[in-house]
N, C-alpha and C positions, 0 to 999 in steps of 0.2 A: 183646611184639608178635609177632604171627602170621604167618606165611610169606605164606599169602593176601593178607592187609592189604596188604604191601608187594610183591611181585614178582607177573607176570602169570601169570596160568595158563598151565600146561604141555602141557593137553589142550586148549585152545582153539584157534579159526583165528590163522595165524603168519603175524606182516608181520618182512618182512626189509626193515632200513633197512640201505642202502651207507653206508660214513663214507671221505671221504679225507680222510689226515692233517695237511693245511696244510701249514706249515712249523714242520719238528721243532726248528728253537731257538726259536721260542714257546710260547703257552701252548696251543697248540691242545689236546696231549695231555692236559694239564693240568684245562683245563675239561672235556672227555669226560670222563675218568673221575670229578672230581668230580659232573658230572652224573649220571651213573650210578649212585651212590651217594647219591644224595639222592632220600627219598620222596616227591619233589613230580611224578616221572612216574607214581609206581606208585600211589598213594595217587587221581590220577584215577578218575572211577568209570568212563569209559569205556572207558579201556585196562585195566582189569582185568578183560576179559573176553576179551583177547589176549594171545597169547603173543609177545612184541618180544626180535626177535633181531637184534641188532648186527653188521656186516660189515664191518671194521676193513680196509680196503688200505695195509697196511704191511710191517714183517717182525717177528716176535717181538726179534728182536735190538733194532731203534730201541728199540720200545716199554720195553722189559727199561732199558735204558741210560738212555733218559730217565727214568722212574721212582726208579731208582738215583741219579742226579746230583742231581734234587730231591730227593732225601730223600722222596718222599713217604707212602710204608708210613709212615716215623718221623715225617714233620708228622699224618699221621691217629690215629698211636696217641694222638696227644696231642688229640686233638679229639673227645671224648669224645659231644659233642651230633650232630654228623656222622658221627657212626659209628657210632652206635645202629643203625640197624634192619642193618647187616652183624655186627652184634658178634652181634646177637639170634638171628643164623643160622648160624653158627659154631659149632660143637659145640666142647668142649673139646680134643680132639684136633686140628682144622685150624687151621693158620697166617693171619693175613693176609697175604698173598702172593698174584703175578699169576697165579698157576695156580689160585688158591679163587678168585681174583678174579675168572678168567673164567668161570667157573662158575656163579657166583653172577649175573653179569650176564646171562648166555647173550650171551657176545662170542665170535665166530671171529677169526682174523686172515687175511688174504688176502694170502699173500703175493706181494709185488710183485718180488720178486728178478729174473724173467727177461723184465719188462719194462721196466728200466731200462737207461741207455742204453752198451752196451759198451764204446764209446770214453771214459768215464771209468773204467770200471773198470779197461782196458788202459793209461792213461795215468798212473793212479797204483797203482803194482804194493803200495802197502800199505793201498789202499782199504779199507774198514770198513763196516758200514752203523750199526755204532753209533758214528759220530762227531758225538755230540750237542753243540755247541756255543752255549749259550742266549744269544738277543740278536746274534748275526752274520750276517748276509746272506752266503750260501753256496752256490757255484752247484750242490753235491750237495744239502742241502739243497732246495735252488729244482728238481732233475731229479727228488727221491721225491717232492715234495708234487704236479708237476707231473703225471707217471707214475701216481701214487696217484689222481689226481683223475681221469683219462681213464678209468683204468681201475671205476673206479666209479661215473662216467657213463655209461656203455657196458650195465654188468651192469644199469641200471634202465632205460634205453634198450631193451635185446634182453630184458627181461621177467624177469631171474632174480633182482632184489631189488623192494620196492617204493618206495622212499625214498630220497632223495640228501640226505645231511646231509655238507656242506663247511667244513673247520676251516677258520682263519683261516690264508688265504698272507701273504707277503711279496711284492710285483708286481718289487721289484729281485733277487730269490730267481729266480725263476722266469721272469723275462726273459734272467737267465744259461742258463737252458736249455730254450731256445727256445721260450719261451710267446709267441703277439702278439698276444695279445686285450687290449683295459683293464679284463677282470674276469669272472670266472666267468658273468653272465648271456650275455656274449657268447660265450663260448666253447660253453656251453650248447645254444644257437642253433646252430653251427658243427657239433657231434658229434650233433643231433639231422638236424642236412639231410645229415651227408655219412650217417646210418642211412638216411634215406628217398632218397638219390643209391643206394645199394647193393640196395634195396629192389627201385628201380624204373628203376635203369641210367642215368637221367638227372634233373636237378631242374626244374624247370618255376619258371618267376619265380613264379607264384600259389599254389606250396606252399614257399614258405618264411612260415613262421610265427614272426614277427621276437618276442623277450621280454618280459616286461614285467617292471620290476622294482618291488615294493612291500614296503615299510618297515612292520612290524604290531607293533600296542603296545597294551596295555590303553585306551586311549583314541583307536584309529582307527585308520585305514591311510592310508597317502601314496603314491603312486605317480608314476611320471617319465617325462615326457612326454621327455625328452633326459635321458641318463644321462650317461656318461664322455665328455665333448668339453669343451671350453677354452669356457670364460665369451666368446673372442670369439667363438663359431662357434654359440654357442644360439640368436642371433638370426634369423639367416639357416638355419638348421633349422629353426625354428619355423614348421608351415604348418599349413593345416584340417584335408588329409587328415592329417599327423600325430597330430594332438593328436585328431581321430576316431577313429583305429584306438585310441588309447592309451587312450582314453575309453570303445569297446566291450568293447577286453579287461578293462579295471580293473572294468567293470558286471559283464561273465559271470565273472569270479572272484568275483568278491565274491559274486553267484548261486550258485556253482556250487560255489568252492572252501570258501567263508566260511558258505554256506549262509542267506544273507538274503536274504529276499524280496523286497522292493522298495528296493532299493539308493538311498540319496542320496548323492551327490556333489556337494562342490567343487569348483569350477576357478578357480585363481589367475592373477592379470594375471603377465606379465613384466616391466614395469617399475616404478619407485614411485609408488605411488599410484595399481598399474595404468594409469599413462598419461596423467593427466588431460586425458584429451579430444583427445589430440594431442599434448600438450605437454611430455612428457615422454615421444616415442616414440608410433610410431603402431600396434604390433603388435595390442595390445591393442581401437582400434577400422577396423583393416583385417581382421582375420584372428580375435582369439578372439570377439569382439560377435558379429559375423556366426555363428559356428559354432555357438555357445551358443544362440543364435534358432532356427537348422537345427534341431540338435540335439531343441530343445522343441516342433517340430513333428512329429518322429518317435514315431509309433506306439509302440513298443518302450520308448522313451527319456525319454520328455517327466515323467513322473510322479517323474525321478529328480532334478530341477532346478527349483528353488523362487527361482529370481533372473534377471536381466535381463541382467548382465555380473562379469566376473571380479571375483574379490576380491581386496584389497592384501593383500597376502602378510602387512606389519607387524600390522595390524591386526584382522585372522583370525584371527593367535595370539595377541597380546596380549590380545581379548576373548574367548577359549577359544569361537569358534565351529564350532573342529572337533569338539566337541562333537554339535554337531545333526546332523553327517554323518556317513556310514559310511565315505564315503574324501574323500581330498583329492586332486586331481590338479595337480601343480606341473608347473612349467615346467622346471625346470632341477635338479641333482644338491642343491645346497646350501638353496637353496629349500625345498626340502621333507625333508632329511634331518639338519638339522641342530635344527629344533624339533621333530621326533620322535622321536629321538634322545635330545634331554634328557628330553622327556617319558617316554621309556622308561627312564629312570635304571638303566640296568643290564643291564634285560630289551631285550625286543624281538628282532624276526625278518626278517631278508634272505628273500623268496621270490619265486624267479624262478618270474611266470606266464607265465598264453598260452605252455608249451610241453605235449607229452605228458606227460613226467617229472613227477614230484615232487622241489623242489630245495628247502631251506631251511636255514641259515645263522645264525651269530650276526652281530649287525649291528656286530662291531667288528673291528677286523685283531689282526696280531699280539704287538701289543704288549711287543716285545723288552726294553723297561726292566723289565719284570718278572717275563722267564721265569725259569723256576726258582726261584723264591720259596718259591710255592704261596701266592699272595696272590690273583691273578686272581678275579675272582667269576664262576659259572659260567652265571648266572641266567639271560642271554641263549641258552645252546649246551641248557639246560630246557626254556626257550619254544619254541624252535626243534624238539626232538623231540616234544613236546606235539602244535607246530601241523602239523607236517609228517605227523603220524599221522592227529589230526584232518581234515584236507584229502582226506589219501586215505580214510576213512573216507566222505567225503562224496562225495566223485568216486564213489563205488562205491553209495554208497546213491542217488543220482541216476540212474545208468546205469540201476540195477536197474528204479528208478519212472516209468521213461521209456517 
């Protein structure tokens, strides 16, 4: 197998994707690099015609220590199928080791050292950064992943990467130090308005451009009309203007980032049976009926909605009518990401729209019961640099035809 075949060209135009490192006692580190090492990104025909450079926000030390503690060099020797196309490229003289390793991936590391927070370092005088402790909620831990993430939100924010790819945190990790958002999309939001606060000296209510977050899988996209809030407080959120704005941004990504031209969408009732009639809750014929009717009288909009009122949630997936659409728009966080989720058996992508950035994610957390294995499957953290390339690729082929 041929160098070409699998790694991007080295003279072609170079996208720099930022990576923050989660939380270093999971598998975040884990899935990266097996991702990296598997030709399912390179082997693309369209990024073989880029040169993709990785922007790791950690310190060599973590990175070194984790690697070490799973065993990992020693589980890949032994994975004979997975380690084909780096063995192919390894002369007899070079090692598998993190140093061919980086090489081979074209990974930098960025190190985070003089942005993490001094009063842990002064409070424990035999502080380390290689204290990898797999499967423990750690509030050092929760300061690198939290530290790592800002800071490589920032570098695709002020323009010097093009990509935000986000390993999987720990939210009790990184509420030890002092994170208060309920999850990357929000935060997202946060570091993009206090860029345009810095900008422009003040924010104005009309330029915050609130997230959107959608769930993308071989068989469709979901998007959430209410993200992170308590099952009591979805209802009383639930309004037209919400579920409007949530329904233009899900349409011009899907246009814009997804590259599909006349976008269809579903939109799910809120309660079961969407409501029947009243009687079972009335959100569904006060608030979404009415919106949906709006909606199909709009110019822009109407070609992208082939029904009269929401769908019951049950019965949408159970008859795979997401199928005929391009996206789904649910109501609420479980609603919509829990049978896309399955459907994605493995794969599938976290992408916070409707902002400037490019952000995207594997759709699972940290899964501490099995760090340090080297069991994790990486397929999702694949999908996720796949799409987040593809995205910008399209955001840019758009700009240009505009």
């Amino acid at each position: 197998m041929s160098k070409k075949k699998i790694f991007p060209l080295r003279n072609k135009v170079n996208i720099n994707i930022a990576v923050s490192i989660g939380d270093a006692n999971g598998i975040g580190l884990e899935i990266f690099f097996k991702s990296l090492l598997n030709h399912q990104i390179y082997k693309n025909t369209n990024l073989e015609k880029y040169s993709i450079t990785y922007k790791l926000f950690a310190t060599d030390s973590i990175i070194l220590e984790y690697l070490e503690k799973s065993k990992f060099f020693e589980f890949y020797k032994n994975e004979d199928s997975s380690l084909e196309p780096i063995l192919d490229l390894l002369s007899n003289d070079l090692k598998f080791n993190y140093k061919n390793l980086k090489k081979l991936i074209n990974l930098d590391v960025i190190d985070i050292y003089n942005t993490l927070n001094e009063n842990i370092i002064t409070e424990n005088p035999n502080f380390k950064f290689d204290n990898i402790e797999f499967g423990k909620v750690s509030k050092l831990s929760g300061e690198i992943a939290h530290k790592s993430f800002v800071e490589a939100t920032n570098s695709v924010i002020n323009g010097t990467n093009n990509i935000l790819l986000t390993l999987p945190i720990s939210k009790e990790s990184v509420y030890l130090s002092g994170w208060e958002f309920p999850g990357h999309t929000e935060y997202i939001a946060h570091l993009e308005n206090i860029s345009k606060k810095n900008a422009l000296n003040e924010i104005q209510s009309n330029s915050i451009i609130n997230p959107l977050m959608i769930i993308s899988t071989k068989f469709g996209k979901v998007a959430l009309v209410t993200v992170h809030i308590p099952i009591s407080e979805v209802s009383e959120k639930i309004t037209k203007k919400l579920i409007l704005d949530k329904f233009e941004a899900f349409y011009n990504s899907l246009k814009n980032d997804y590259n599909i031209t006349n976008p269809k969408i579903a939109i799910l009732g809120l309660n079961p049976h969407s409501g029947e009639n009243g009687n079972i809750g009335n959100e569904e014929k006060n608030i979404i009926i009415p919106l949906i009717q709006s909606i199909k009288s709009m110019v822009d909009y109407r070609e992208s909605i082939d029904y009269n009122e929401p769908f019951p949630a049950d019965g949408f997936f159970a008859h795979k009518l997401y199928l005929k659409y391009d996206g789904v728009l649910a109501m609420y966080h479980d609603q919509g990401l829990i049978p896309f989720k399955m459907l994605g058996d493995g794969g599938g992508v976290n992408f916070t729209a409707n902002q400037s950035i490019i952000r995207t994610s594997p759709d699972h957390g940290t899964a501490f019961g099995i760090a340090g294995q080297n069991i994790a499957n990486p397929q999702s953290t694949i999908d996720s640099i796949i799409e987040g390339i593809e995205i910008y690729l399209n955001r840019k082929n758009n700009l240009i035809n505009k």
